[in-house]
Steps between C-alpha positions, in 0.01 A plus 500: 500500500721311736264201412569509154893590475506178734278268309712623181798399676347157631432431075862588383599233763314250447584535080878588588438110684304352229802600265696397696392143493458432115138606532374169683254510742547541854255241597388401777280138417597287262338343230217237577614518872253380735222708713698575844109465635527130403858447598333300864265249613489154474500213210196405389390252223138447300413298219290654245231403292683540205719232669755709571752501859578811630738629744496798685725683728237758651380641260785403203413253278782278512505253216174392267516097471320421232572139387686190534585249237645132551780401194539150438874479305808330419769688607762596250856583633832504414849674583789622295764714710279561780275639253121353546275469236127452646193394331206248538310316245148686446292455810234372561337802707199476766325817593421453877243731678501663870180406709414626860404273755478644848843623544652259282594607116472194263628414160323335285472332126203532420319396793717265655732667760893386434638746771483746787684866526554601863538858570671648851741802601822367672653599774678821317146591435552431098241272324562145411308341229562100450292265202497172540370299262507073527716277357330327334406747227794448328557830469930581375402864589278799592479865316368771730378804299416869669367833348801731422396867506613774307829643719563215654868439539722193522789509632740231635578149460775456646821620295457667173705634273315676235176619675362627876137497394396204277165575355428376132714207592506090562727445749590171600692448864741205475862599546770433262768659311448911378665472173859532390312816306103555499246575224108523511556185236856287588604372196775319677529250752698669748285821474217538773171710425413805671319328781790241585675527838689303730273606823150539409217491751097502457457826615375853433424792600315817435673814615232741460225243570631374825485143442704214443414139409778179591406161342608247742542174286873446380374323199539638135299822453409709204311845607349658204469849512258651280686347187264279415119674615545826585269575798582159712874401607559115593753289638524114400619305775649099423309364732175359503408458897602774707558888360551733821589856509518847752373792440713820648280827554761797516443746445813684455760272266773495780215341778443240204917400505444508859193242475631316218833433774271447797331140341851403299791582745744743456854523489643308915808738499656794333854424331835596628650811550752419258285425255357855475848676584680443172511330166513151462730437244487178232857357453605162279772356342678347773641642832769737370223626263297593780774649698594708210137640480411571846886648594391691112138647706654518837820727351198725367329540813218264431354404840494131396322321758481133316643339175224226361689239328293317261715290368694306846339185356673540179479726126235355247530618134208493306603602192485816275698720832276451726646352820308329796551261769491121531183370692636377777509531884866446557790665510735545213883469633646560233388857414461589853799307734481575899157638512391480771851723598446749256192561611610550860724754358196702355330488768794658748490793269149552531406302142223185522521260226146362355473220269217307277290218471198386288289203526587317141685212532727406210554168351874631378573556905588249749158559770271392200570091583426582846220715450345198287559214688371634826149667330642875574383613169185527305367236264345464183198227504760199435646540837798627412690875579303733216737682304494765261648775306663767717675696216830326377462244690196264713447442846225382782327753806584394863180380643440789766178286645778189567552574865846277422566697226452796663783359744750410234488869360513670858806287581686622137371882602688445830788443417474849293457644829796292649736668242344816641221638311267759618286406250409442088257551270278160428406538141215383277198292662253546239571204263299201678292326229153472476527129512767437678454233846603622831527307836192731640237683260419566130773684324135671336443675869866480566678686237431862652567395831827311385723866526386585876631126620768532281612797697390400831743229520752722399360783770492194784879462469580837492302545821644238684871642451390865543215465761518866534463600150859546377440355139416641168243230237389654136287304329243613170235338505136409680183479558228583793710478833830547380469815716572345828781289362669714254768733611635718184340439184649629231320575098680221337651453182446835299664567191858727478258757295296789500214287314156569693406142488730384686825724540585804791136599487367192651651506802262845639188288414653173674560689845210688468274141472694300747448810724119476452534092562637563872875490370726703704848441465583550090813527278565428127831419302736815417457509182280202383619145466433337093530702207733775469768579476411792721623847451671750706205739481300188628696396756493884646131505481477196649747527830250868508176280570752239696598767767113557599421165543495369849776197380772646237672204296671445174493214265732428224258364277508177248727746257721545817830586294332722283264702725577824656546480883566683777921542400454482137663871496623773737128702436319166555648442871523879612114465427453159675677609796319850548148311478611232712597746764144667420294130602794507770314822642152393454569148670342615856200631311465153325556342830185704660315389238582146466381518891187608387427288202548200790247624729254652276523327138555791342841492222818727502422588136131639466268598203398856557175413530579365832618801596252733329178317451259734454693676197395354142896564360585232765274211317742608224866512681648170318833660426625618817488398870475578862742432771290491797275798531752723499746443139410521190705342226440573077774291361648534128415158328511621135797520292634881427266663735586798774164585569241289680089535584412520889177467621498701867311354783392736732722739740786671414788338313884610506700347270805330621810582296375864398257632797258568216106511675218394330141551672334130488238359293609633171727302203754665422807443213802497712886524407682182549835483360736244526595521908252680567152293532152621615475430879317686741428533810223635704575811648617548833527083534808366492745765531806334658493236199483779234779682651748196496383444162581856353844465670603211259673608237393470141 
């Protein structure tokens, strides 16, 4: 009898918990995941009779080579407002066969071998695979096609904006622009597709599969996803001599970060103090303009622990209200007189100032003579600087591979640092053309590369003044190590808009990806940048999602006298200021985690299925993300809502404004008005932090 009342009790439970959690499952394997019986053992390879290469990890089959096919093309590419458009005259395609010989795998057409791949597990015990094939083939490049299974997920490539698993698609890697506005079919020039980004990277990986894949060639590349045959995926490399790649074996998604940051680098130091303590603050206009602001934030009790100042080398109009800067690396007197004094005085009260620079160099601006009469800048294939169409006006690249060059900018960056700058953001870097001559390499193998030099010469001066780390460099944009020369990266140029394509939304799915790219350190624009005008409720949502990210920063935006910001209205700032004391609060936690992400790969801001692997909701957890192991954060990113989806990971979760606990691995619809967002925290972790946060007044 006791038996039964106890068993009846057990069943209530487990329904009143089912209920509880929206009916989902509370799984404990998640779809397609691997075998743990195969998880170990070593790689192995085999070539078939069906010509097929193989790879194994144990008992996992890896990846299913099946073919590889030499293009013979003409190359056709050309740039409007750092906007590439990419194709090649119909190819001329080989089908080339794998043949065993000893140890060796050939490749062949027909039956005359044209190249070699070599096969070996590196020193971090993940497998190498290189094809060489001879020059003189004349190949212009080399497509390398494997089976795609049914659950097989794709996840990756660098930064994206619109997707975290990219199945069904053709994605090509070469970085650029993201699109003032993006659509599946731009039908302008400044709009970007859904697969444009300014740091993309030949990389995937399969969360519940355990595996990743890294192409190693910086050349164009196209990886076709199941769009065009359904059961093989592909990626098209522009080069027709030597394709390389790695193969990373897991299992669990957060061993593959760690893996993917083992072979690439990760990040050489965590940021300042000050950068995680407070809000850095945009301010233009001149230096009574930024005065007024930050004495406007400071009044409120905004812990303001920089000002950036985007505009010390002078106010560009472009027409139409939006307002810019001029493209320039010196100083502009006029709108800012004594620098280098009033900057001093920031500093004594506990303020650093950070400034800007790009790599365009502007015929309308007095270092574009220089730059061209000394061979500092790119050139076209008359000799001469190659200039084209920024947006209102033209201008030429600084030629990062121009040791000289390289030189000429440091000495205009030091004298930033002379004024007393702790630092800037150093814009753009994806805009090299495709033909385009440098002093060292092809601008063709070049162009990804181009952002990581770009802001390694800017990370070498910033070094040298603050040997021990005392500087603060944002920069957008990358490629395949970026992520041991990058310090904050932040989303780029999203619209002042709730549009999904490329407004508030985009920013969860751009943290989450750089995350799963090795990217620790993140931040985005409070509240977007073209567009707009944004709106209060925008703004609100916005500085919401600001406050749990590990760098909190505004932005006026293009529209900058029209947008809502921070002191638009008495509302506005009591808001800004109460979540600005909330990311005050969390800084320590960000600061243990930055630690981490240093030593181990692994970001500040997580997918949950980095966290929760072996749950299926977590493949589907694109809207939300984790703070470390231990937060959970469900941000508002559509207009007029006060509720918002959560998907659970395991454990027990308390929520942090209302104490409200939620048993893990369940979705649930949770309130989220206005001041109120969905964060969590795992129970019992954290507890000092949640009580300083519940003592802030709303």
């Amino acid at each position: 009898m006791r038996r039964r009342v106890f068993l009846f009790l057990l069943t209530l439970c487990l329904l009143a918990l089912l209920a509880a959690c929206d009916g989902q499952p509370n799984e404990t394997q998640a779809e397609s995941w691997i075998d743990p019986a195969t998880i170990d053992g070593p790689w192995t390879w085999e070539l078939g009779d069906d010509g097929v290469l193989r790879f194994w990890r144990g008992e996992r089959l890896m990846q299913s080579w099946t073919a590889v096919t030499a293009l013979r093309f003409e190359p056709r590419v050309w740039m409007l407002f750092g906007f590439f458009h990419i194709k090649r005259a119909t190819p001329e395609e080989i089908d080339l066969t794998f043949a065993a010989d000893g140890g060796l795998i050939k490749l062949l057409d027909g039956a005359r071998q044209v190249g070699v791949v070599r096969i070996a597990v590196n020193e971090h015990d993940d497998l190498t695979v290189a094809l060489r094939v001879g020059d003189a083939n004349g190949y212009d490049g080399l497509r390398l096609s494997f089976v795609k299974n049914d659950g097989d997920r794709f996840w990756g490539f660098g930064e994206q904006y619109n997707y975290l698993d990219l199945i069904g698609q053709r994605v090509p890697v070469w970085a650029s622009e993201q699109g003032v506005g993006r659509s599946p079919h731009p039908a302008m020039p400044t709009t970007g597709d859904l697969t444009d980004t300014y740091f993309p990277m030949p990389y995937f990986l399969d969360p519940a599969q355990g595996k990743g894949f890294l192409l190693d060639n910086s050349e164009y590349s196209l990886f076709d996803l199941g769009r065009s045959v359904s059961d093989l995926w592909s990626v098209e490399v522009w080069n027709g001599r030597d394709v390389s790649f790695r193969m990373l074996p897991g299992p669990r998604p957060a061993a593959i970060v760690r893996q993917l940051t083992r072979e690439v680098g990760r990040a050489k130091s965590v940021p300042p103090d000050w950068a995680f303590d407070g809000v850095i603050l945009a301010a233009q206009g001149g230096t009574d303009a930024v005065l007024a602001r930050l004495e406007t934030a400071l009044a409120a009790g905004v812990p303001v622990t920089a000002v950036w100042v985007q505009d010390w080398v002078g106010i560009r109009h472009f027409g139409l209200g939006n307002y810019g800067v001029k493209y320039r690396w010196i100083h502009d007197e006029e709108l800012y007189p004594d620098l280098a004094k009033t900057i001093a005085d920031l500093r004594a009260k506990g303020v650093r100032f950070l400034g800007y620079f790009n790599p365009f160099v502007c015929p309308d601006y007095e270092l574009f003579e220089p730059g061209a009469q000394n061979g500092y800048l790119i050139e076209g294939g008359d000799g001469r600087p190659y200039v084209f169409i920024i947006s209102v006006f033209t201008g030429s690249l600084l030629d990062v591979t121009n040791s000289a060059a390289a030189d000429w900018f440091q000495d205009y960056a030091r004298e930033a640092i002379d004024l007393g700058m702790s630092g800037w953001m150093a814009d753009f870097g994806e805009w090299l053309p495709f033909g385009a001559r440098l002093a060292d390499g092809d601008a063709d193998a070049v162009h990804n590369l181009y952002p990581t030099q770009w802001h390694r010469l800017n990370r070498e001066v910033l070094t040298e003044a603050y040997p021990d780390g005392d500087f603060f460099l944002l920069t957008r944009s990358g490629f395949t190590g970026e992520q041991k020369v990058a310090q904050v990266v932040w989303a780029g140029d999203q619209e002042a808009s709730w549009d999904e394509m490329d407004g508030l939304p985009t920013v969860i799915k751009a943290g989450l990806t750089l995350g799963l790219a090795g990217i620790p350190y993140f931040t985005h624009d409070i509240a977007g940048f073209s567009g707009g005008p944004s709106t209060k409720e925008l703004f609100l949502r916005w500085t919401e999602l600001g406050a749990f990210t590990p760098i909190m920063r505004t932005h006026d935006g293009l529209q900058k006298t029209e947008n809502h910001r921070f002191d638009s209205d008495a509302q506005t700032l009591a808001h800004f200021t109460r979540f600005s004391l909330i990311h005050n609060a969390l800084a320590p936690y960000f600061r243990e985690l930055a630690v981490q992400a240093r030593e181990t790969g692994l970001p500040i801001i997580r997918h949950t299925v980095l966290v929760d692997p072996l749950w299926s909701e977590s493949l589907r957890a694109h809207d939300q993300w984790m703070i470390g192991q231990d937060m959970l954060f469900a941000p508002v990113v559509t207009e007029g809502a006060t509720t918002v989806q959560v998907r659970f990971p395991a454990g027990e979760w308390e929520h942090l404004f209302t104490g409200q606990v939620v048993a893990g691995r369940c979705t649930r619809e949770v309130d989220a008005p206005l001041g109120t967002p969905a964060v969590f925290v795992r129970r019992g972790a954290l507890a000092d932090l949640v009580g300083q946060i519940r003592q802030i007044e709303p």
